[in-house]
C-alpha positions as CSV (number, residue, x, y, z in Angstrom):
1,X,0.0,0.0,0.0
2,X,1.5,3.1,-1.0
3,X,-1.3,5.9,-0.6
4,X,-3.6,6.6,2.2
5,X,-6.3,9.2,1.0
6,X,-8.2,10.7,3.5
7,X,-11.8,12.7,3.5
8,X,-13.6,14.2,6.7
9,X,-17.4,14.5,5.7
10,X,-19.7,16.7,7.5
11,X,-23.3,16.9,6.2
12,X,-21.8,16.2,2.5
13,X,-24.0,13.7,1.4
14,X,-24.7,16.0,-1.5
15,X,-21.0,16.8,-2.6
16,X,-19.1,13.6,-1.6
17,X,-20.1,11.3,-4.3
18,X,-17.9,13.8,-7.1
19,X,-15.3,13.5,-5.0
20,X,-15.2,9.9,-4.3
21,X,-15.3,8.8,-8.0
22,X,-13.1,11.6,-8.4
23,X,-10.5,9.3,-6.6
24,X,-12.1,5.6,-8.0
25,X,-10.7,7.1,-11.4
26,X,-7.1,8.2,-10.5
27,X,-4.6,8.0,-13.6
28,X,-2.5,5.4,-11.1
29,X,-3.4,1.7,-10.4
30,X,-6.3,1.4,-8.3
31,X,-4.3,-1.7,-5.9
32,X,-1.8,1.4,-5.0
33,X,-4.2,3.2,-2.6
34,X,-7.2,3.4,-0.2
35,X,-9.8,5.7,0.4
36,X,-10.9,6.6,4.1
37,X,-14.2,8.5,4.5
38,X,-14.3,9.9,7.9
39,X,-17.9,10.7,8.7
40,X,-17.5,13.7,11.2
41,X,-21.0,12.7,13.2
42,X,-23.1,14.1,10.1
43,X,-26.9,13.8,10.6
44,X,-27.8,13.4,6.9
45,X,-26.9,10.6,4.8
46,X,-22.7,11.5,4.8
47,X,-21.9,7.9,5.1
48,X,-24.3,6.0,3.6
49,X,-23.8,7.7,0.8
50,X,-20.3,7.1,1.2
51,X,-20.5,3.6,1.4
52,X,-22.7,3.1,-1.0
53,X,-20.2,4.8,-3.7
54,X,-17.1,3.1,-2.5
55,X,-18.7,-0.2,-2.4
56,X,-20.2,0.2,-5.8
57,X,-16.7,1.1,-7.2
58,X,-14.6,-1.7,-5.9
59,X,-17.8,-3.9,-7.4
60,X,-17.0,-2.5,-10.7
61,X,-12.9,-1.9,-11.1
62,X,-11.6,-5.6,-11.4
63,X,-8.2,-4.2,-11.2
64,X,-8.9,-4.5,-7.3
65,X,-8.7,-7.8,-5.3
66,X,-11.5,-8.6,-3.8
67,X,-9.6,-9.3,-0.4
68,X,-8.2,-5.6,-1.0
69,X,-9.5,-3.4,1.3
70,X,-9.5,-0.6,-1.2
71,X,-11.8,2.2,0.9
72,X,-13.2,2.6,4.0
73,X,-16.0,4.4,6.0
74,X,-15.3,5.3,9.7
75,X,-18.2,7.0,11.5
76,X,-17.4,9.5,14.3
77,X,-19.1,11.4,16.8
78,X,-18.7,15.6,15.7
79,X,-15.6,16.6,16.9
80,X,-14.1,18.8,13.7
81,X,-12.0,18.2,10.6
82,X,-9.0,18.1,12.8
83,X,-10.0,15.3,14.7
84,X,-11.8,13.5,11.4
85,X,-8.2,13.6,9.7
86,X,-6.6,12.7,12.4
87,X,-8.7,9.3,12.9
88,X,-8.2,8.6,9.1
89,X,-4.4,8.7,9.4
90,X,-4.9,6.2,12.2
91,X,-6.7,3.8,10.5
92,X,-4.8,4.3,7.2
93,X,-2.2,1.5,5.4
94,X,-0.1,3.4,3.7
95,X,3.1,5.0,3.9
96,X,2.0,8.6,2.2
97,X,-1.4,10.5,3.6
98,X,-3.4,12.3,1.0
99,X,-5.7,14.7,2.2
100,X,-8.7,16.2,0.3
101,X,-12.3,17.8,1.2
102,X,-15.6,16.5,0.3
103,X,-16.8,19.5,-1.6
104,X,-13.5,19.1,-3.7
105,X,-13.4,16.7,-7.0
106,X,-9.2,16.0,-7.8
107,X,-8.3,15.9,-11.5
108,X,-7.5,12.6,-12.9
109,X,-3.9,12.4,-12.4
110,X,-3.8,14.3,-8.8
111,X,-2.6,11.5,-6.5
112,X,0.3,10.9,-9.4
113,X,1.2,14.5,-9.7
114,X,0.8,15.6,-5.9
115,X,2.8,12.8,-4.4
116,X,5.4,12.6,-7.3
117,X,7.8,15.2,-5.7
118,X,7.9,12.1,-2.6
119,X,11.0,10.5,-4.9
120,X,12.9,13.2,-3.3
121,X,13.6,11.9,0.1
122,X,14.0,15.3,2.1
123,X,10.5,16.5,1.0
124,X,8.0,16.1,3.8
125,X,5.4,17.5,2.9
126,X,3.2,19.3,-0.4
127,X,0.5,21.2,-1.6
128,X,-1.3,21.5,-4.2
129,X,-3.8,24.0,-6.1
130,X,-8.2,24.8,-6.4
131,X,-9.0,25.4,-10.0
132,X,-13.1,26.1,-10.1
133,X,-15.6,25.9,-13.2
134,X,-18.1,27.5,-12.1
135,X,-19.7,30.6,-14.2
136,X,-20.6,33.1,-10.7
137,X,-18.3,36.3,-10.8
138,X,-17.9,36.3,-7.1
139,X,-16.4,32.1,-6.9
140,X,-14.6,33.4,-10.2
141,X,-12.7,36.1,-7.8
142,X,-12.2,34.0,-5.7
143,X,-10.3,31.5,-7.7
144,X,-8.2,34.6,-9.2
145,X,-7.6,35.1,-5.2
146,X,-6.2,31.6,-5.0
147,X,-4.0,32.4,-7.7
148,X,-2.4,34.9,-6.8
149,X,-1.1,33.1,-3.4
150,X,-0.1,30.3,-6.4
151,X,2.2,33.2,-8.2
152,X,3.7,34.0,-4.4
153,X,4.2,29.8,-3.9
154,X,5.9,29.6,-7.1
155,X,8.2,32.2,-5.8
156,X,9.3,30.1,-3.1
157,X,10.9,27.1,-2.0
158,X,10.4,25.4,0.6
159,X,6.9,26.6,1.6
160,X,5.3,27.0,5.2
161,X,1.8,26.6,4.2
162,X,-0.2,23.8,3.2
163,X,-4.1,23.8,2.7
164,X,-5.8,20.4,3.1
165,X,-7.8,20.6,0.5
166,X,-4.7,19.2,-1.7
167,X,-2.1,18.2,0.6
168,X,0.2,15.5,1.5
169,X,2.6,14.5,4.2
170,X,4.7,11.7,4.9
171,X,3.5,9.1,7.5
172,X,6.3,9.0,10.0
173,X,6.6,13.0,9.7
174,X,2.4,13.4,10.8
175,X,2.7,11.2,13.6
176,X,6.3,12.9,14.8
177,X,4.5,16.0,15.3
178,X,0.8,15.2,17.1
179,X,-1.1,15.6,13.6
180,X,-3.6,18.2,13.3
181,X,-4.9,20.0,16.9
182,X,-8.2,18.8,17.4
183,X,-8.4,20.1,20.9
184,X,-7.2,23.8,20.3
185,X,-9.0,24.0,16.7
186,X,-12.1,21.9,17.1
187,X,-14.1,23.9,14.6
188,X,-13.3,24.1,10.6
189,X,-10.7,27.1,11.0
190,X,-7.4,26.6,10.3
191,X,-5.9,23.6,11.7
192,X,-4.0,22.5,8.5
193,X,-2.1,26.0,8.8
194,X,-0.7,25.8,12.2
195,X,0.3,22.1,11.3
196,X,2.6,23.1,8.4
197,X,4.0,26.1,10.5
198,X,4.5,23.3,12.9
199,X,6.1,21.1,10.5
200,X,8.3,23.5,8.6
201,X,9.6,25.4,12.2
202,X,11.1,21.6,12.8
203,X,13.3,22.0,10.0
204,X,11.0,19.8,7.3
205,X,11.0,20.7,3.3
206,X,7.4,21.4,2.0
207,X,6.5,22.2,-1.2
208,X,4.0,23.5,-4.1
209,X,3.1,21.3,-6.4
210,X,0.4,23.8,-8.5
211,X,0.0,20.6,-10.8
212,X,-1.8,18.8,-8.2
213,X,-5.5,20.0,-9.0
214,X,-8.8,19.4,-7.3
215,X,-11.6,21.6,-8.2
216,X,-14.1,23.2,-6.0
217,X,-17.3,24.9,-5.1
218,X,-16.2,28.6,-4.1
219,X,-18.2,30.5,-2.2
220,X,-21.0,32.3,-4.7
221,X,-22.4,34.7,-1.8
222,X,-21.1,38.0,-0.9
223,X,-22.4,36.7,3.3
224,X,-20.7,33.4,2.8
225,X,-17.4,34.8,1.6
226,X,-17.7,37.5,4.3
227,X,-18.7,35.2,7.2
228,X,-15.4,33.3,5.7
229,X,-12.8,35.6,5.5
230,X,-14.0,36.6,9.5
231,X,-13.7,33.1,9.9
232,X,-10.1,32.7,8.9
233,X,-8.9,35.9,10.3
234,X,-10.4,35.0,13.4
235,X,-9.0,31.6,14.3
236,X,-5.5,32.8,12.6
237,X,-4.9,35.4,15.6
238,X,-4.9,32.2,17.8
239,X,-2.5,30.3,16.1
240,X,-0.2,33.1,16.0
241,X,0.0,33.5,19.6
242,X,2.0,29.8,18.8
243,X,3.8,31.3,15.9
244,X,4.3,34.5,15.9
245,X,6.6,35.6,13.4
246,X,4.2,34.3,10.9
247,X,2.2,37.9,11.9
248,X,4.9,39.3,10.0
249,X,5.2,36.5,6.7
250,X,4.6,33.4,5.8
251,X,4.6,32.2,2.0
252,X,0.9,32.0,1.2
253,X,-0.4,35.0,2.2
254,X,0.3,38.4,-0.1
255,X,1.6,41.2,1.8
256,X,-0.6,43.9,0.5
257,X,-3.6,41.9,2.1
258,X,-2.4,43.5,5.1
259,X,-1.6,47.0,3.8
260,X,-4.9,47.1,2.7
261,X,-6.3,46.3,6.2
262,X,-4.4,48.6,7.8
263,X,-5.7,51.3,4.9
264,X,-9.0,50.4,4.7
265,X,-9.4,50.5,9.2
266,X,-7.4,54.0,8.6
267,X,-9.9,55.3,6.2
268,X,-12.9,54.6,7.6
269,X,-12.0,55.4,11.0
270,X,-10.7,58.9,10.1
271,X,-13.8,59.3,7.7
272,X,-16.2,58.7,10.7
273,X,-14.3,61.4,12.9
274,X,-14.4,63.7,10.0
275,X,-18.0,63.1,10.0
276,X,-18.8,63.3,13.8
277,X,-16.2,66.4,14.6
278,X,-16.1,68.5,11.5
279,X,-14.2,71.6,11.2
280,X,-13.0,70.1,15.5
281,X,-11.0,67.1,14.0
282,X,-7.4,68.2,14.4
283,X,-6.6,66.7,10.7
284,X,-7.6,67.8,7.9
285,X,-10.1,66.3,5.2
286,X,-7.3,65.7,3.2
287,X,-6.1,62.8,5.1
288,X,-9.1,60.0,5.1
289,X,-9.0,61.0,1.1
290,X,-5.8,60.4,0.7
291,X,-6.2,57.2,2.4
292,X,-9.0,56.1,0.8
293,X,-7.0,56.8,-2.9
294,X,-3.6,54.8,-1.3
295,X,-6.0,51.9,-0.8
296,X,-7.7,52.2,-4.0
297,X,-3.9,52.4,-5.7
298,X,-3.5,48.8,-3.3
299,X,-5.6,47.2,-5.7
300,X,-3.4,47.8,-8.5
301,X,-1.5,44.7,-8.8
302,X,-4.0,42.2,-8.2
303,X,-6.6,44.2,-10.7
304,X,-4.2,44.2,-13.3
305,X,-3.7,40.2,-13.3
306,X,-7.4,39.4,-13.0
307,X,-7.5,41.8,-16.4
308,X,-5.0,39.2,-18.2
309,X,-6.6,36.6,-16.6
310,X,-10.5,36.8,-16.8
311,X,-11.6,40.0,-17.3
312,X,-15.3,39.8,-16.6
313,X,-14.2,39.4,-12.8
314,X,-13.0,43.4,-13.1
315,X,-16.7,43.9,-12.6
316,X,-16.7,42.4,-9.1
317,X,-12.9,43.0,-8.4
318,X,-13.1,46.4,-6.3
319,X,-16.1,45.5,-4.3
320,X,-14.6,42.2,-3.2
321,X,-10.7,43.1,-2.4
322,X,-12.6,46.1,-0.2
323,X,-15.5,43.1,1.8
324,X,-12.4,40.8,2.0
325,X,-9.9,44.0,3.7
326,X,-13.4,44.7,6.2
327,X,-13.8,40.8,7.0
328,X,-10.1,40.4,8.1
329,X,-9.8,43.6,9.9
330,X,-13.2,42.3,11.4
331,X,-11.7,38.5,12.3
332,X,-8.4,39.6,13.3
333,X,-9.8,42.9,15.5
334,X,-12.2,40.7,17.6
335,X,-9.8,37.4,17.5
336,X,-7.2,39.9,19.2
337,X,-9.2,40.4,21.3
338,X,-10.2,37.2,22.8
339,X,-6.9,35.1,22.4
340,X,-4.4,38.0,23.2
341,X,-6.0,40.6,25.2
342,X,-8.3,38.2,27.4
343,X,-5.7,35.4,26.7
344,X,-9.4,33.1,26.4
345,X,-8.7,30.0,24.7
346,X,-11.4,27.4,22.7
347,X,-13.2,25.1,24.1
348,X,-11.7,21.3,24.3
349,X,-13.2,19.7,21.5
350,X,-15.0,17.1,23.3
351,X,-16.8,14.6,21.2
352,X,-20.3,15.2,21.2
């Protein structure tokens, strides 16, 4: 057994079944690896569903032994992704874990692309990319948000961050270092971030491998994407108070993002005292201008790539890059707050 891959499933009984024949169709021999469904405590039909796919599968591809145990469907009380994963990896055969989502659908050849760069014995870990087909304007920025942290991966090497969505990490190198924190992270935040800042801090080689595709079901509403990006801002103060020189850098995340937070807080604040104290406010009108133009001027870059890129997305470009500067300021004001100023941690994540 060479490949473990492994899916936590929350209430996915819709999405799952792409994603599981997704992997029954992989461009490498079916005998290599095994699929583990980890069914987070859904109430809906998550692993029925499940089972019913996988079984139906390994009924059908007589490249699999019948005494093969070629997938898997573990069922969990709720306790998070974190935990889900972390059950998978104990459960799985093989030597490499593969992690994907259940809303995601990998391309053909992802298990042979993504865990190709393993030949090289000092790589540890790898990530790989989203790609999207859907039509919306708003999943459509979103993707050309995803690829810009791409053009900043392909920059570097090694890498510090790898998203589970398309991810993989040697056995031996997980269970050295605790897997994902289920007790610290119980909800869907971001747990696979503070493992590869974990990972890499130890001296471990991770890489990008933007080859590795699985494509997914962005976020179409202007309130999902917003209740997102406070999401993720959020939970990312507390894993900073672990690491924090990663407050300062880290390789996914575009440095402008947080000019344009500090611009956007400084604009609006100094607008609203302009408009409660008038001719009183000891600056003058010219500053919240100016700071409103220097964070228009922020978007220049990433406007000018969507424009070579997809163009239509120029439409929806402004109004986005400005939600997703007020969501992070939003997530990362009120996580401050709660994990550094009231030094309050989450609760355990207790199985329910």
């Amino acid at each position: 057994m060479d490949f473990s891959i492994i899916i936590p499933a929350y209430q996915a009984a819709a999405t799952l079944p792409r994603c599981l024949n997704a992997l029954c169709q992989q461009s490498i021999d079916r005998s290599r690896y095994e699929i583990i469904v980890v069914d987070d405590g859904s109430t809906d039909s998550t692993a029925t569903v499940a089972e019913q796919v996988l079984n139906q599968s390994s009924a059908q591809d007589i490249r699999v032994p019948q005494v093969f145990r070629a997938a898997q469907v573990i069922r969990a009380p709720h306790g998070g992704p974190a935990r889900a994963r972390n059950l998978g990896v104990q459960a799985a055969q093989g030597n490499l874990m593969l992690f994907t989502d259940a809303d995601c659908e990998p391309a053909p050849d992802w298990i042979e692309q993504l865990s190709s760069v393993f030949a090289d014995p000092a790589i540890s870990g790898a990530k790989g990319t989203y790609r999207t087909r859907q039509t919306s304007l708003v999943a459509r920025f979103v993707q050309q948000e995803y690829q810009e942290r791409y053009d900043r991966l392909q920059r570097l090497a090694p890498i510090d961050f790898v998203d589970t969505y398309a991810a993989a990490y040697r056995l031996e190198v997980f269970i050295d270092h605790g897997g994902f924190d289920a007790i610290g992270l119980p909800t869907v935040a971001v747990e696979d971030q503070e493992f590869s800042f974990r990972v890499a801090a130890a001296g471990h080689r991770l890489v990008f491998v933007p080859e590795a595709i699985v494509y997914h079901q962005h976020n179409t509403s202007l309130w999902r994407y917003f209740r997102r990006k406070v999401n993720i801002s959020y939970w990312k103060t507390f894993i900073l108070r672990r690491h924090p020189t990663k407050a300062l850098r880290d390789s996914h995340t575009p440095q402008m993002i947080k000019i344009q937070i500090a611009l956007l807080a400084a604009a609006l604040l100094t607008t609203l005292a302009a408009l409660l104290l008038g001719s009183s406010m000891p600056i003058g009108p010219g500053v919240p201008i100016g700071l409103w133009a220097a964070f228009c001027l922020s978007m220049g870059p990433l406007l000018i790539k969507i424009a070579r890129r997809d163009p239509a997305v120029l439409l929806v470009a402004p109004l986005m890059i400005t939600l997703r500067a007020l969501a992070l300021g939003l997530g990362m004001f009120t996580g401050f707050l709660r994990f550094h100023v009231f030094r309050r941690s989450p609760p355990d994540a207790t199985p329910r």
